[in-house]
C-alpha positions as CSV (number, residue, x, y, z in Angstrom):
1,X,0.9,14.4,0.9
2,X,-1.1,12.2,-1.2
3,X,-2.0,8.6,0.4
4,X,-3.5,5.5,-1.8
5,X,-3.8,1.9,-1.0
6,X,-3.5,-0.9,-3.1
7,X,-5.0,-4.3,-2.8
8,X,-2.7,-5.8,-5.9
9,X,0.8,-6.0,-4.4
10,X,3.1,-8.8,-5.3
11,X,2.2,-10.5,-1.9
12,X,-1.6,-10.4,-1.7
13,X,-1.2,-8.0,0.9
14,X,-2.6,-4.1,0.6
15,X,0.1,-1.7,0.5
16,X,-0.1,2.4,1.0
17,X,1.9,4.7,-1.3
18,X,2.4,7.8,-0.4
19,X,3.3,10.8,-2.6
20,X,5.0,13.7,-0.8
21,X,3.9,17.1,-2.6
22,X,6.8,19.8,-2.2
23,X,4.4,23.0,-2.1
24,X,4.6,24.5,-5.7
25,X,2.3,21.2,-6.8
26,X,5.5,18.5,-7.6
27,X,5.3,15.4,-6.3
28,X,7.8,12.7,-5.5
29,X,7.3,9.2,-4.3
30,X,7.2,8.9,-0.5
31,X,7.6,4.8,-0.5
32,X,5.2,2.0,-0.4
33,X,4.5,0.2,2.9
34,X,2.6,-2.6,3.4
35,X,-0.6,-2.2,5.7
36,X,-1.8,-5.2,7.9
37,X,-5.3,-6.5,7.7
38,X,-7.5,-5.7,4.6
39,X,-8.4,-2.7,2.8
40,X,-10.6,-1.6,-0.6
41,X,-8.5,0.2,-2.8
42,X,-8.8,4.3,-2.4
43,X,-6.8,7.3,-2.7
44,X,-7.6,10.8,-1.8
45,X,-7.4,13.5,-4.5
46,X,-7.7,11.6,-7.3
47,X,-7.1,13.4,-10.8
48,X,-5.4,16.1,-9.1
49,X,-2.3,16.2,-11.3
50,X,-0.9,19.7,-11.1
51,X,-1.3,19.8,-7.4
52,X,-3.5,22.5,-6.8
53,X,-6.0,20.5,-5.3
54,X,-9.3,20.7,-7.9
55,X,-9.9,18.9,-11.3
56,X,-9.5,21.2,-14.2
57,X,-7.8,21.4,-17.5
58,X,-4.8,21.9,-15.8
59,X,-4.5,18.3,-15.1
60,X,-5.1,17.0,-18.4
61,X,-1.3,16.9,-19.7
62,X,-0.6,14.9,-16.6
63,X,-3.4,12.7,-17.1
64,X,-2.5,11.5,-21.0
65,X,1.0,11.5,-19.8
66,X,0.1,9.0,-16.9
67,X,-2.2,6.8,-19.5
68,X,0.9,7.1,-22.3
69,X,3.5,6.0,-19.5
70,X,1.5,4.6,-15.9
71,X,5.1,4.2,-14.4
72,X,5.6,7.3,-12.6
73,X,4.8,7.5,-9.0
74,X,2.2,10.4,-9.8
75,X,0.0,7.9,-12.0
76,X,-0.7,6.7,-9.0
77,X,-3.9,9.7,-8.4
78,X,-4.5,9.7,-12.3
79,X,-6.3,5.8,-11.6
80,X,-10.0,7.0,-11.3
81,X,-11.5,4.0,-10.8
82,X,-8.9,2.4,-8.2
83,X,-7.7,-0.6,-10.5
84,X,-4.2,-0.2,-9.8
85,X,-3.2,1.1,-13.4
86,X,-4.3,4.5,-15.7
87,X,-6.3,3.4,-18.4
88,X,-9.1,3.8,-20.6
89,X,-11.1,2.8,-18.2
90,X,-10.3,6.0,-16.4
91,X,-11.3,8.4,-18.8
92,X,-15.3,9.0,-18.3
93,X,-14.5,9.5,-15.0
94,X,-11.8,12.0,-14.9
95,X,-14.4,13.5,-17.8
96,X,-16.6,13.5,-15.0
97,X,-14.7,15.2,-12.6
98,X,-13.5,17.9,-15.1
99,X,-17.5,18.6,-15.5
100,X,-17.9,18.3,-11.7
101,X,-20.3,15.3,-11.7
């Protein structure tokens, strides 16, 4: 189970999505619920796109993928820097965590 949090909703209120992971590294969207009080956005294993929990070259198809098309509820953990969307911005820092800095 992946969990991130999300100051943008539509309501100015932080929600949490969760993605549910089904074992073999696939993972479908678990819902989004809203969280009372306030909260920086953060997400545990970020850049960890093919599931098997460390950042390697293995995740880079899902990483373009997620910066070609953000929709997907997997994009979610491919938004390094916690801005709510994939972009360019993301891309030192998955660079980063492929070299392990």
């Amino acid at each position: 189970m992946i969990v991130g949090f999300n100051n943008n909703s539509n309501n100015g209120q932080p929600n949490m999505r969760v993605l549910l992971n089904d074992g073999l590294g696939i993972l479908t969207d678990g819902g989004s619920y809203l969280v009372p009080g306030t909260m920086q956005t953060q997400s545990i294993a970020i850049g960890y796109l093919d599931g098997d929990g460390i950042v390697d070259l293995g995740d880079l198809p899902g990483f373009v993928a997620c910066l070609l098309d953000p929709a997907p509820a997997l994009c979610l953990i491919a938004d390094m820097n916690g801005d709510g969307s994939p972009d360019g911005l993301d891309i030192p820092l998955f660079v980063d965590a492929l070299l392990g800095r």
